[in-house]
FIDRENLUM-37293 format. One record per residue: x, y, z of N, C-alpha, C in turn; residue in one letter. Coordinates in steps of 0.02 Angstrom, whole numbers, plus 50000, padded with zeros to 5 digits. Each point is the difference from the previous one (the first is absolute). Layout:
// residues N
XYZXYZXYZa
...
***
This chain:
// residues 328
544455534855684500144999449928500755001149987x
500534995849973500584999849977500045006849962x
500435005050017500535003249958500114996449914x
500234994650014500494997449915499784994049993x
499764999249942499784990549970500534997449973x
500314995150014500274997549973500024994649940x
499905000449944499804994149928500714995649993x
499784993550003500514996149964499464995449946x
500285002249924499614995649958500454993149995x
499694996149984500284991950031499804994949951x
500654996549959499734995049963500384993050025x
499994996050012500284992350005500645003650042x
500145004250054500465002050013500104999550097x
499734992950018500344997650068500555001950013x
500264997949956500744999250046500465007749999x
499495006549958500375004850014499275005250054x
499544999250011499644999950061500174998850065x
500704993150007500024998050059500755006550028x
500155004249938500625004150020499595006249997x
499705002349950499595006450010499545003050055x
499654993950024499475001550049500274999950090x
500534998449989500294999850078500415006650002x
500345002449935500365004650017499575009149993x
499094998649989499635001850009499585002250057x
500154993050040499715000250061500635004250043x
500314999449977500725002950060500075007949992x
499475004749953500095007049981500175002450079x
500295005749983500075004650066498955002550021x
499915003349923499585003849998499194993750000x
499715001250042499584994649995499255003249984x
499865005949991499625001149979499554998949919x
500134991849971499654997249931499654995450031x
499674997749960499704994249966500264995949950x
499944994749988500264996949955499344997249972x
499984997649913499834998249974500204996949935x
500124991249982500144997149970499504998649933x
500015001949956499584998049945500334995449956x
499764992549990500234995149986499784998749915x
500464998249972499585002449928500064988449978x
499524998150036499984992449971500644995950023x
500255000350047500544994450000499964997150016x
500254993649989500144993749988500474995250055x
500555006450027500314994350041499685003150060x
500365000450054500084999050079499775005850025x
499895006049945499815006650016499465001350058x
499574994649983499195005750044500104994050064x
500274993350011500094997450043500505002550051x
500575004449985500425004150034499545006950039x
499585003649955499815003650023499365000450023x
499874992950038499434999550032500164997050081x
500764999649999500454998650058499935007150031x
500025004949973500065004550021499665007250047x
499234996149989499355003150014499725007050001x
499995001650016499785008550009500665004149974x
500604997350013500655004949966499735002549946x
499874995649941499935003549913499254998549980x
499805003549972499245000549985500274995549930x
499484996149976500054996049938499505001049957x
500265004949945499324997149913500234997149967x
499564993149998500334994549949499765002649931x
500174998449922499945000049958499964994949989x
499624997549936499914991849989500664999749938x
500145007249968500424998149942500475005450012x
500504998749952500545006650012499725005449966x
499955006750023499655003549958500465005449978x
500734998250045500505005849979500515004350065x
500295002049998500055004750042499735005950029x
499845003249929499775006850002499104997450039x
499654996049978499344999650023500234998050081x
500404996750028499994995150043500105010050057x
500495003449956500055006750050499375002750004x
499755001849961499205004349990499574996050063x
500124994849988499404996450044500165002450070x
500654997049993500185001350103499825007650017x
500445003849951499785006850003499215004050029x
499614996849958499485002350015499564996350072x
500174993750009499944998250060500115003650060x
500835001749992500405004150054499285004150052x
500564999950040499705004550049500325006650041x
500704998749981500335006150019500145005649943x
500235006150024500015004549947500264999949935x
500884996650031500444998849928499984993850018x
500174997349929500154992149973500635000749988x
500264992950029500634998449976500154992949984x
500235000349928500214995149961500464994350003x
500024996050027500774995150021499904996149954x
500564995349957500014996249942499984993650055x
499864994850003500024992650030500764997750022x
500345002849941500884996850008500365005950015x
499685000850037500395009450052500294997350090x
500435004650023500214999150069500055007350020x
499615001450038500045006349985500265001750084x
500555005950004500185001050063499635001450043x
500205000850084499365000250035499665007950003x
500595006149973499625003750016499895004949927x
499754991849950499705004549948499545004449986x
499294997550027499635001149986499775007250043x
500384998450063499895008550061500585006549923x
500264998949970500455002349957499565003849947x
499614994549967499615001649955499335008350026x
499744996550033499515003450029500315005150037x
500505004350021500285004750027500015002649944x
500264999349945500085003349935499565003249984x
499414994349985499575003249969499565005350041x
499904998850037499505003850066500465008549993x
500635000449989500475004949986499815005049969x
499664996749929499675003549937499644997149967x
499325004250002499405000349980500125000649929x
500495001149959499964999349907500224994350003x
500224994550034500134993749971499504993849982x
500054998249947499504994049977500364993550047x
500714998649997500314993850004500485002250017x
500344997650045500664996650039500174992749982x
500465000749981500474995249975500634996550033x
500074994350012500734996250053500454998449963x
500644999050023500635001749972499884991549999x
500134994749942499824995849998500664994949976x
500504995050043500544999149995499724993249978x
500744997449958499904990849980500134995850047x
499614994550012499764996450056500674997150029x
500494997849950500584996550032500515003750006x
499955008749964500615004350007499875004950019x
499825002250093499625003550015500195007549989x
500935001749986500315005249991499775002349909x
499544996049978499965002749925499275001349977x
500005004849975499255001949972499594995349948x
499555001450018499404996449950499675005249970x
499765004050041499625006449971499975004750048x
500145007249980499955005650036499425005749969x
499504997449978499535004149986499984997249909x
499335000649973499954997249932500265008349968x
500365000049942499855004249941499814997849942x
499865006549954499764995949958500135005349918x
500174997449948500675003549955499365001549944x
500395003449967499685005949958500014995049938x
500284992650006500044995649932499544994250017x
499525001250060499484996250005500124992450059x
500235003150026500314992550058500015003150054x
499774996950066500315000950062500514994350020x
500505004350051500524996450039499995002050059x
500344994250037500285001650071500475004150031x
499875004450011500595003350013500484998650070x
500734998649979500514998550006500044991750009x
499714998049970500024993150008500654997449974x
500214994250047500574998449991500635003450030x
499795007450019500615003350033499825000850090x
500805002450016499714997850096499635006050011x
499464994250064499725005450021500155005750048x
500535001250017500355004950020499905006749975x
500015001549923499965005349955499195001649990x
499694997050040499205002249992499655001250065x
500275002750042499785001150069499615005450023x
500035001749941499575010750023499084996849964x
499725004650051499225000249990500145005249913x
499484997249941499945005149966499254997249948x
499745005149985499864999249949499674995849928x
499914996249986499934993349964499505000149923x
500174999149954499364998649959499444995150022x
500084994850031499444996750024500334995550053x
499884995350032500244995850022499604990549996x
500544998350063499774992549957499624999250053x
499434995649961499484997450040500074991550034x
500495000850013500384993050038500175001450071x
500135004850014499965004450068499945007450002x
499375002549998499965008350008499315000450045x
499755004750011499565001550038499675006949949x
499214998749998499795004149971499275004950040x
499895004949969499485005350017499374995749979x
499514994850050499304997349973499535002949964x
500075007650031499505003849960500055000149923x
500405002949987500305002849948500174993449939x
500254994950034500034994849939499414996549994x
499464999150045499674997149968499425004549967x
499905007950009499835005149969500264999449917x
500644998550008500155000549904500054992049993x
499444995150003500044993949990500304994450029x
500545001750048500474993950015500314998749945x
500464993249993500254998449952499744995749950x
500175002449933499584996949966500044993949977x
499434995650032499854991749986500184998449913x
500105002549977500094997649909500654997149986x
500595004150069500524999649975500154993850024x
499614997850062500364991250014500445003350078x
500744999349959500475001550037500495004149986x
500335003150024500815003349975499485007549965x
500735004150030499755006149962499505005150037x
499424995350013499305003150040500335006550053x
500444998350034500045005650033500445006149984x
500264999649946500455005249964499145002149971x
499594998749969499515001749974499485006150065x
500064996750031499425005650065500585004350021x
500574998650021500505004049989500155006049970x
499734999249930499875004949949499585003150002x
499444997250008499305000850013500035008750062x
500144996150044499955004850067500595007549994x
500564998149962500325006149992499565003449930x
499604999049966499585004749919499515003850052x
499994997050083499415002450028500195004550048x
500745001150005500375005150034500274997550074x
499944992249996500284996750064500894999849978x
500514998350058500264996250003500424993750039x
500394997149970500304994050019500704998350038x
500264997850041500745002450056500074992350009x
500755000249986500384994850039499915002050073x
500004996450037500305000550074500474993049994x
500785002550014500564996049993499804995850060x
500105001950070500034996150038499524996550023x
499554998549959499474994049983500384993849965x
500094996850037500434994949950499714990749993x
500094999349979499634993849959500404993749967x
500004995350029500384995249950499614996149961x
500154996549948499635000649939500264993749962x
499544993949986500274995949953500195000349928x
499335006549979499925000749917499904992549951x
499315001349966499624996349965500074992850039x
500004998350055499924994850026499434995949987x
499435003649997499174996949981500044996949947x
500165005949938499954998849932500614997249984x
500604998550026500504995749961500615004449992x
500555000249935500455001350010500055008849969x
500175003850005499855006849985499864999349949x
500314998549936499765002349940499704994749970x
499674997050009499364992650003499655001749949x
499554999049942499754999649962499485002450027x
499794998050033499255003950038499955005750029x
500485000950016500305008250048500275001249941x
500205001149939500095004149954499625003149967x
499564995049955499354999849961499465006450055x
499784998950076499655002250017500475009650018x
500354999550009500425007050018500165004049926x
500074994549930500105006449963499185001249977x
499554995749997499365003449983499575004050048x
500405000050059499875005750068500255005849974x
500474999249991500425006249968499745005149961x
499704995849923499545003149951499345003450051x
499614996350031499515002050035500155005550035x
500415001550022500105005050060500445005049970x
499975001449937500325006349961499285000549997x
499524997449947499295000449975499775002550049x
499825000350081499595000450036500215007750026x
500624998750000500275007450030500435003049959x
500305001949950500305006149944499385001849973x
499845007049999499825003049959499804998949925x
499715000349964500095000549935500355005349967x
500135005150007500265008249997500564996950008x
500344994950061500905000149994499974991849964x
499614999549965500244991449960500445001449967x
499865005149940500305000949927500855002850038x
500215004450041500675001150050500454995450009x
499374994250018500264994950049500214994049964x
499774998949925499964994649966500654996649993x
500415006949962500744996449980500414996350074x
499875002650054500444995850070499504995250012x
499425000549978499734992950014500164994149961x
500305002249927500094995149960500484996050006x
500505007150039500954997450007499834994750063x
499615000950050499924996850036499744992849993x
499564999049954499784991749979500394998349965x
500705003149968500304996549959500824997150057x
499815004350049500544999150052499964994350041x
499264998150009499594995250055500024993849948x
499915001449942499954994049943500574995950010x
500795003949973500664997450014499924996950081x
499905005450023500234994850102499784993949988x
499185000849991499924992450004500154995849956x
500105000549941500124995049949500864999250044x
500125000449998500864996950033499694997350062x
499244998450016499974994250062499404996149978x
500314999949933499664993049966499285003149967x
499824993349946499285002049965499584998350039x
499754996850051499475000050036499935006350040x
500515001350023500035007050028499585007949959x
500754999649947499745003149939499115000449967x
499714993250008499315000549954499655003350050x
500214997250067499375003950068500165006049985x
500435005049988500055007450004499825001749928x
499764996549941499865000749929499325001150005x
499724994350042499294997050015499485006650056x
500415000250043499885006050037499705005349971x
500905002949992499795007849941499314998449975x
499894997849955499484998849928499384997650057x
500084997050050499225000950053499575005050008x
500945004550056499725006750007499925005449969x
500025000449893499705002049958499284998449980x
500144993149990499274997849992499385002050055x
500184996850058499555002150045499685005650037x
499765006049984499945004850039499724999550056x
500225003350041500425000350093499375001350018x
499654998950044499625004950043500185004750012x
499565006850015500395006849985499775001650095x
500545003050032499785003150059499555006450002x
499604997350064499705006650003500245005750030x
500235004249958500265005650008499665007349955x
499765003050037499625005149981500515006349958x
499675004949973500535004949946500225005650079x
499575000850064499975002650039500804999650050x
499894991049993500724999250051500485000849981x
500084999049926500685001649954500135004649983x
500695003249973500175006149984500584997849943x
499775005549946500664998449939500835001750029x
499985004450027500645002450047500314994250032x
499504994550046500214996750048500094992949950x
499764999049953500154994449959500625002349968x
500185004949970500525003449984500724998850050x
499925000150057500474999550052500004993649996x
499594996450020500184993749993500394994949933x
499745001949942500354997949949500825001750022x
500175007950007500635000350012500254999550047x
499544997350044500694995350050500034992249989x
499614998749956500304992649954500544999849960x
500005006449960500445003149970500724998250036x
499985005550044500734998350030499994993450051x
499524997050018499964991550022500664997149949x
499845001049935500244995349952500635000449996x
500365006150011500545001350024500264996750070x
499705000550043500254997750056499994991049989x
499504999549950500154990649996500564997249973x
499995006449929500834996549958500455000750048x
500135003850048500525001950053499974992150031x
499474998950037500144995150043500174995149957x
499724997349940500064994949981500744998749955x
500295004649995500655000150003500494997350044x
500005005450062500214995050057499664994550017x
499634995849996499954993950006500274997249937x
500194998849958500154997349920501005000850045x
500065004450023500815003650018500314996950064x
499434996650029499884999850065500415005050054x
499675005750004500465006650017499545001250064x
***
């Protein structure tokens, strides 16, 4: 029985399969499995990976059902202890994944390990060094855009990205996996959350490193479809996880915050603009599925901590996002 499963959720995405899955096969650490969950595609996808035979286990989907479902599924398939997440348009070095799993095996409080995740054509520059996520209702990448040089130490993380991390099987699919409602985006800042209210937590490991197309599937980063679905993720995943006790606290930085996200996007046009209008007012309208999380696993103290290290998150974002605006 494999040690580590490996999930790649997979939509119409050949031609980034034919770079992901070789530089897969080449791990130092060979103790996974692989498993491809195909969510309906259309081009060259399941004909590539039927070249391949016994390498990647295959669940076809007849339709796209998302990301977040396409993880749950493989997940629960798995057969090794931890799961690990690879996005389709990933290259991941050879000795990522022996990286990952040293970490975690390290310490028993971690939910997720997280890879230092660089842009595909600028391998000296960050994409993401662990998700945070701000006290005005948004997650970011942290240090994105700056080199990855300045992010090299193991630490810490509010959650990480589920594009390359490796996670505890037990334990996530104990608090649900990720939740199928949301589609895509977000989902894993959400179990993220989830697993630290339950007294887990979450670690970069820097020298996990990852190259990374970003929104390659879905189109161009800030795409109408990847907006619309990320800010009504957004709404959902305050609802599912803040408290009611810290709403009324929390309200006024939530407000400054939609009025902050309003401006960004309206300066990248009204189609842009209505998806993040359209969104919001979803993830009001619609109430979230609520996780199962018992009054047992949570603690007011530990939700307390967590709010304030969003708190000072939000700080550390105006910081960065300064120097990028400064380019410093």
């Amino acid at each position: 029985m494999p040690r580590i499963s490996v999930v790649i959720p997979n939509w119409n995405g050949e031609r980034f399969l034919r770079v992901c899955l070789p530089a897969l096969a080449a791990q130092t650490c060979r103790d996974f499995e692989t498993i491809v969950v195909d969510n309906g595609s259309s081009d060259g996808s399941l004909r590539y990976l039927e070249t391949l035979g016994p390498q990647a286990r295959v669940i076809r989907n007849p339709d796209n059902l998302g990301f977040a479902a396409a993880a749950n599924q493989g997940a629960r398939a798995a057969d090794g202890r931890f799961v690990a997440l690879l996005n389709n348009d990933t290259e991941p070095e050879p000795d990522w994944l022996g990286r990952l799993v040293a970490c975690i095996e390290r310490d028993d409080g971690l939910f997720a390990v997280g890879s230092t995740l660089l842009v595909f054509d600028r391998p000296g520059v960050l994409e993401d060094a662990g998700n945070s996520y701000t006290a005005l209702g948004f997650a970011y990448h942290r240090g994105e855009g700056l080199a990855e040089a300045e992010y090299r130490q193991d630490e810490d993380v509010f959650t990480v990205c589920a594009g390359a991390a490796l996670y505890r099987k037990e334990p996530l699919l104990a608090l649900g996996g990720f939740s199928e409602q949301f589609f895509a985006y977000v989902e894993d800042v959400d179990a993220g959350w989830r697993a630290r209210r339950t007294g887990y937590r979450n670690r970069l490991c820097a020298a996990a490193r990852v190259r990374h197309r970003g929104s390659a599937t879905s189109g161009a980063k800030y795409n109408p479809f990847k907006v619309f679905l990320t800010n009504r993720n957004n709404v959902w995943l305050l609802r599912r996880n803040l408290p009611a006790w810290l709403l009324f606290p929390a309200l006024p930085l939530l407000g400054l915050g939609f009025l902050i996200k309003t401006f960004f996007y309206g300066l990248r046009g009204r189609a842009v603009l209505g998806a993040h209008l359209r969104g919001t007012w979803e993830g009001l309208r619609v109430r979230p599925e609520q996780p199962g999380l018992t009054p047992g696993e949570t603690s007011w103290r530990r939700d307390l901590a967590i709010w304030w290290s969003m708190v000072k998150m939000t700080g550390e974002w105006a910081a960065w996002k300064w120097r990028r605006i400064l380019g410093i």
